[in-house]
VOVEXLUM-590309 format. One record per residue (C-alpha): x, y, z; residue number from 0; residue in one letter. Coordinates in steps of 0.001 Angstrom, whole numbers, always signed. Each point is the difference from the previous one (the first is absolute). Example, Ala and Ser with C-alpha at 12.3 -4.5 7.8 and 13.67 -1.06 7.14 Angstrom:
<recs>
       x       y       z nuse fivo
  +12300   -4500   +7800    0    A
   +1370   +3440    -660    1    S
</recs>
This chain:
<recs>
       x       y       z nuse fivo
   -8670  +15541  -14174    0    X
    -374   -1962   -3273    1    X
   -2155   +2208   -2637    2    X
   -1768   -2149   -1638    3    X
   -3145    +341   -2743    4    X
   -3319   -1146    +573    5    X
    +412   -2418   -2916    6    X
   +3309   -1395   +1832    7    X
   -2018    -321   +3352    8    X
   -2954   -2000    -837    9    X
   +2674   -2234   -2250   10    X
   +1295    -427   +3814   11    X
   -3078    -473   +1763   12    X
   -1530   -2279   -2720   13    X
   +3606   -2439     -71   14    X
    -238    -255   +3752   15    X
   -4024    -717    +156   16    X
    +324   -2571   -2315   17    X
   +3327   -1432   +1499   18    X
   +2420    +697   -2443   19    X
   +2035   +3188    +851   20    X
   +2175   +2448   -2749   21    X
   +2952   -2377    +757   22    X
   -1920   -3197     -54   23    X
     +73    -527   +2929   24    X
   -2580   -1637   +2373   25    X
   -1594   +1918   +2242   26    X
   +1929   -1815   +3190   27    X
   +3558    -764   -2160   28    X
   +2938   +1982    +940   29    X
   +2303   +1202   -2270   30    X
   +3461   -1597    -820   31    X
   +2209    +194   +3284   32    X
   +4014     +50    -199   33    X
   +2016    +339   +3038   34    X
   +3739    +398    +596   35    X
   +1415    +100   +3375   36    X
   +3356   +2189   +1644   37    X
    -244   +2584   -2280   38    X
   +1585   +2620   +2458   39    X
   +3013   -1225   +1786   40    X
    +286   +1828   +2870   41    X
   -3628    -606   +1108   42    X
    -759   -3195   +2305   43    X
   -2229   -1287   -2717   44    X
   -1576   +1343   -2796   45    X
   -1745    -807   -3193   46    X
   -1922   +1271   -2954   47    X
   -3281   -1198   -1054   48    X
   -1461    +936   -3547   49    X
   -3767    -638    -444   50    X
    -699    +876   -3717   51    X
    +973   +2990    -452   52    X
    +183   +1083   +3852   53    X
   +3484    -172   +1192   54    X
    +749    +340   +4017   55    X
   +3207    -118   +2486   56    X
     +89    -813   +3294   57    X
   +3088     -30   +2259   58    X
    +308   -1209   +3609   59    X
   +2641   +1852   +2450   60    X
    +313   -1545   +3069   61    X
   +1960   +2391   +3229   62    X
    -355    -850   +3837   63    X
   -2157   +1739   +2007   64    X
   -1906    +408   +2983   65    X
   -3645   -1532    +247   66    X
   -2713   +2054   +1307   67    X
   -1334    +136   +3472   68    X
   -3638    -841   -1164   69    X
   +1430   -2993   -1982   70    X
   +3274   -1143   +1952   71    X
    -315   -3653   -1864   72    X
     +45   +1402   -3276   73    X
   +2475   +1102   -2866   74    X
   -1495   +2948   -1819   75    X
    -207    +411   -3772   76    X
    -883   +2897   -2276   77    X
   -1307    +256   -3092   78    X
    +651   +2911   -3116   79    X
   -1015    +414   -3492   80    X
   +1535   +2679   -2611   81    X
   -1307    +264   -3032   82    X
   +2482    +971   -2924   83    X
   -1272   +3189   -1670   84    X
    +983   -1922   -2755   85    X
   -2249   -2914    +180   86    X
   -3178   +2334    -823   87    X
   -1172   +3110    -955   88    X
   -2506    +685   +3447   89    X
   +2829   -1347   +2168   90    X
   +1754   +3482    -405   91    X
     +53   +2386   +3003   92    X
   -2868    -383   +2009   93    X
   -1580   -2909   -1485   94    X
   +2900   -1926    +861   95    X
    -104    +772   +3192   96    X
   -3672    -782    +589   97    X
    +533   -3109   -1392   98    X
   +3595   -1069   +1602   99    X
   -1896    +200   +3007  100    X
   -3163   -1493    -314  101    X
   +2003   -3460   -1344  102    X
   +2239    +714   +3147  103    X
   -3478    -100   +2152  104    X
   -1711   -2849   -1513  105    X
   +3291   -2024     -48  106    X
    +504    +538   +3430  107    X
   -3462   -1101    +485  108    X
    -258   -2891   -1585  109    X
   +3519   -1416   +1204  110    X
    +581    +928   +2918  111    X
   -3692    -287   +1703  112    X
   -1032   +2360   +2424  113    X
   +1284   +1940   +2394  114    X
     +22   -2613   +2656  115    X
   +2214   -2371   -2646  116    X
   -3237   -2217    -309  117    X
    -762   -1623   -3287  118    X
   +3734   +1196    -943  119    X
   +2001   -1677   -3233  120    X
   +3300    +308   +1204  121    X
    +571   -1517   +3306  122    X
   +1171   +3027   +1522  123    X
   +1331   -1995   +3438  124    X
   +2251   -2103   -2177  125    X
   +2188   +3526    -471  126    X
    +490    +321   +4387  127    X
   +3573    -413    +968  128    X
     -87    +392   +3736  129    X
   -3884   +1010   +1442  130    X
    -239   +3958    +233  131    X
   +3780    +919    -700  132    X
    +952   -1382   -3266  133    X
   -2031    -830   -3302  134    X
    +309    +185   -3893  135    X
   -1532   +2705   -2077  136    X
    -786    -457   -3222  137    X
    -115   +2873   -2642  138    X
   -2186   -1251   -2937  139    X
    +178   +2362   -3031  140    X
   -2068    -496   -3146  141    X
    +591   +1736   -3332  142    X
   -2593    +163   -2527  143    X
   +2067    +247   -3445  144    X
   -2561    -418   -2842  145    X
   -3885    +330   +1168  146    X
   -2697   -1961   -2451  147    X
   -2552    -677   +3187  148    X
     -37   -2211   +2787  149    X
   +2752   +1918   +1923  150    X
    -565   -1743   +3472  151    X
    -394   -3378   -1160  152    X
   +3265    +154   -1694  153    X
   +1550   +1570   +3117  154    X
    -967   -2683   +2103  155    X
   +1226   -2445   -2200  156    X
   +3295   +1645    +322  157    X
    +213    +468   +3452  158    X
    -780   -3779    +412  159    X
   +2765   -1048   -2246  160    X
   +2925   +2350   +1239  161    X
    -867   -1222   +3478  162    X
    +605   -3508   -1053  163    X
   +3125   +1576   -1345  164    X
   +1424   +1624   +3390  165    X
   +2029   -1290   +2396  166    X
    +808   +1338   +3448  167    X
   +2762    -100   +1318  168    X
    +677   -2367   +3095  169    X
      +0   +2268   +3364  170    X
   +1814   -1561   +3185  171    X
    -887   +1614   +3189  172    X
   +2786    +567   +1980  173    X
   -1593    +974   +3408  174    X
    -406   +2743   +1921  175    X
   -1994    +858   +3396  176    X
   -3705    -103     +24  177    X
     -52   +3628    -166  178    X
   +2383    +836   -2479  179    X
     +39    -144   -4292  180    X
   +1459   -3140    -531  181    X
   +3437    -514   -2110  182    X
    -492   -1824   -2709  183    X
   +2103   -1681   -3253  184    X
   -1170      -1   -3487  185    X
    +991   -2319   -2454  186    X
   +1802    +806   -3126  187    X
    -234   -3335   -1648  188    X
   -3060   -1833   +1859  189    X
   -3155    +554   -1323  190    X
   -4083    -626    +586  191    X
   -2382    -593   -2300  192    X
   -2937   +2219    +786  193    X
   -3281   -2776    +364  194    X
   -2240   +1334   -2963  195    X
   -2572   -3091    +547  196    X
   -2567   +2106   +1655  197    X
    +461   +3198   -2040  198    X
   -3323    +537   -1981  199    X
    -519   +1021   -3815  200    X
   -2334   +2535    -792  201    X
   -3091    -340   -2538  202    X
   -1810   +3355    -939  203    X
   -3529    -530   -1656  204    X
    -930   +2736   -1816  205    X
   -3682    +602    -729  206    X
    -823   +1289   -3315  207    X
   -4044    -278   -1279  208    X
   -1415   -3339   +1999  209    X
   +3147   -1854    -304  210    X
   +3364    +122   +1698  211    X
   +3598   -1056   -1181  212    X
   +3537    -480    +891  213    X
   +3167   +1862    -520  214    X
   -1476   +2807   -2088  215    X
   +1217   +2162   -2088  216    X
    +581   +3931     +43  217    X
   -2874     -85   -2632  218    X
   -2242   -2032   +1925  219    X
    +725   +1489   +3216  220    X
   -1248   +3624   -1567  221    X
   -3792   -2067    -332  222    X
    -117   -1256   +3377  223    X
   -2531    +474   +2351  224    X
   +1976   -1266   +3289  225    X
   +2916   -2386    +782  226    X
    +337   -2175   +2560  227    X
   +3329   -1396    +669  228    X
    +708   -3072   +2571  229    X
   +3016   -1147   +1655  230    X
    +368   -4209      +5  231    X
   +2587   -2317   +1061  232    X
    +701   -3251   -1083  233    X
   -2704   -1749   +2917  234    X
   -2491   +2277   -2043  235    X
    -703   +1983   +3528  236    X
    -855   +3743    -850  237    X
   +2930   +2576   +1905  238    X
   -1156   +3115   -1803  239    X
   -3179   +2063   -2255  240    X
    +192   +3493    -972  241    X
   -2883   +1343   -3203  242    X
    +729   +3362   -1549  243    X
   -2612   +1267   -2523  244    X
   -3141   +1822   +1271  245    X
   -2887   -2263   -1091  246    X
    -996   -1926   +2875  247    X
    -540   -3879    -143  248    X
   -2845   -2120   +1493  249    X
   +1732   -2460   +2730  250    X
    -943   -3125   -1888  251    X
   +2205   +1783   -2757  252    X
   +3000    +251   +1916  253    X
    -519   -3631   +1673  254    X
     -98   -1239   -3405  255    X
   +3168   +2280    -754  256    X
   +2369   -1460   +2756  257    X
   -1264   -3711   -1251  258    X
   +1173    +844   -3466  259    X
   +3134   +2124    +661  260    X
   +1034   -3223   +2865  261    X
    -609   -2496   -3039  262    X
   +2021   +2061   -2135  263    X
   +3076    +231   +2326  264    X
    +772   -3629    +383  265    X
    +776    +378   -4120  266    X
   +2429   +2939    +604  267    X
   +1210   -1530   +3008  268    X
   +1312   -2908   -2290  269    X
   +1339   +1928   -2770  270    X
   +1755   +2325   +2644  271    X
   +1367   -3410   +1041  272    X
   +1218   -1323   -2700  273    X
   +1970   +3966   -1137  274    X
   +1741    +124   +3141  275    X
   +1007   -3785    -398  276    X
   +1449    +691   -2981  277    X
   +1328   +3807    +858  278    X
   +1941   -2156   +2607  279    X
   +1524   -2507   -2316  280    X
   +1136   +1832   -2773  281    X
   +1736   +2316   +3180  282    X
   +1779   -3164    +958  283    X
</recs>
């Protein structure tokens, strides 16, 4: 937790009341965003995302598997965050932990939908090889590097990015009986882009005094009251919410919330755009 003195935290809540935050920042600006993409080889994808000074991984593996028998039609993803001990003091033992796992949680959430696949980001039925024998799973990792607030935000950004950087390999089916695995051949040299079109951003609004903001900052995060933090995609539809904070908000609140964080997403959306554009040609 970030110790601050009571002279530091009214400095905060005063800045952010009036609009004009400790970095000069607005209250719904983010801070500057850099992206590179590939940055471990022998993932399918991967990329690092620096938001200030927050700096995230996330890596795709991709391995065949077999789909469920609830979902038969659908590929089947996972989602895990470690935080480096060395990114912040309170991520050591147990703190880490806590942590690693509730970004694993709300990530999961907010991406993948619910447990039915409804409202999901990724298009889990576009990673089915052959209905009920043969699918892709994918093995998303995130690393948390250097903490200065908005871990899940950043995250998301990442995960976003290195999917636009993976590529699956081509599967041929090479038959079998009805009732039997069937053989099949992947490719060495031809590739898939994974479809990242529908795969949503997240915006977290964090509430400190009467007034909420974007992409905060450890010491901003240490005066909030709650968070609310909403999954978008590019048609501005909403696939995800998860709050954390114990002060509870009046609906109109939240309504209002979701408006704002939706507006908000079309902006990162863009400059998300543009990074992996340019990730992509200075790769070529």
């Amino acid at each position: 937790m970030v110790g601050l003195s009571e002279g530091e935290k009214h400095f905060i809540r005063g800045g952010i009341a009036q609009d004009l935050r400790s970095d000069g920042r607005k209250r719904l600006q983010f801070r500057s965003i850099s992206v590179e993409t590939g940055v471990i080889p022998q993932a399918n994808g991967s990329a690092r995302v620096r938001l200030g000074a927050t700096d995230v991984i996330a890596s795709i593996k991709a391995e065949l598997g077999k789909p469920s028998i609830l979902r038969p039609d659908k590929g089947k993803v996972s989602i895990f965050v470690d935080c480096s001990p060395t990114a912040a003091p309170m991520f050591e033992g147990r703190g880490g932990e806590e942590l690693s796992n509730d970004l694993s949680v709300a990530l999961q959430r907010c991406l993948l939908g619910g447990t039915s696949g409804a409202g999901a980001g990724i298009d889990l039925s576009s990673l089915i090889i052959v209905d009920g024998k043969v699918c892709w799973d994918l093995y998303i990792d995130g690393l948390v590097i250097s903490s200065d607030g908005n871990l899940l935000d950043a995250l998301a950004a990442a995960i976003k990015v290195a999917l636009s950087n993976t590529g699956i390999p081509k599967v041929s089916v090479l038959g079998a009986s009805s009732d039997e695995q069937p053989d099949v051949d992947v490719s060495d040299e031809e590739f898939l882009q994974f479809d990242t079109s529908g795969v949503p951003v997240i915006v977290t609004l964090t509430k400190v005094g009467r007034h909420y903001i974007v992409d905060a900052t450890s010491e901003e995060e240490s005066q909030m009251s709650s968070a609310i933090s909403v999954s978008v995609n590019r048609r501005g539809q909403i696939c995800g919410l998860t709050k954390r904070g114990g002060a509870g908000l009046d609906p109109s609140v939240v309504l209002d919330m979701i408006s704002v964080a939706n507006s908000v997403s079309q902006q990162l959306i863009t400059v998300l755009d543009s990074e992996i554009a340019a990730a992509e040609a200075s790769e070529e």
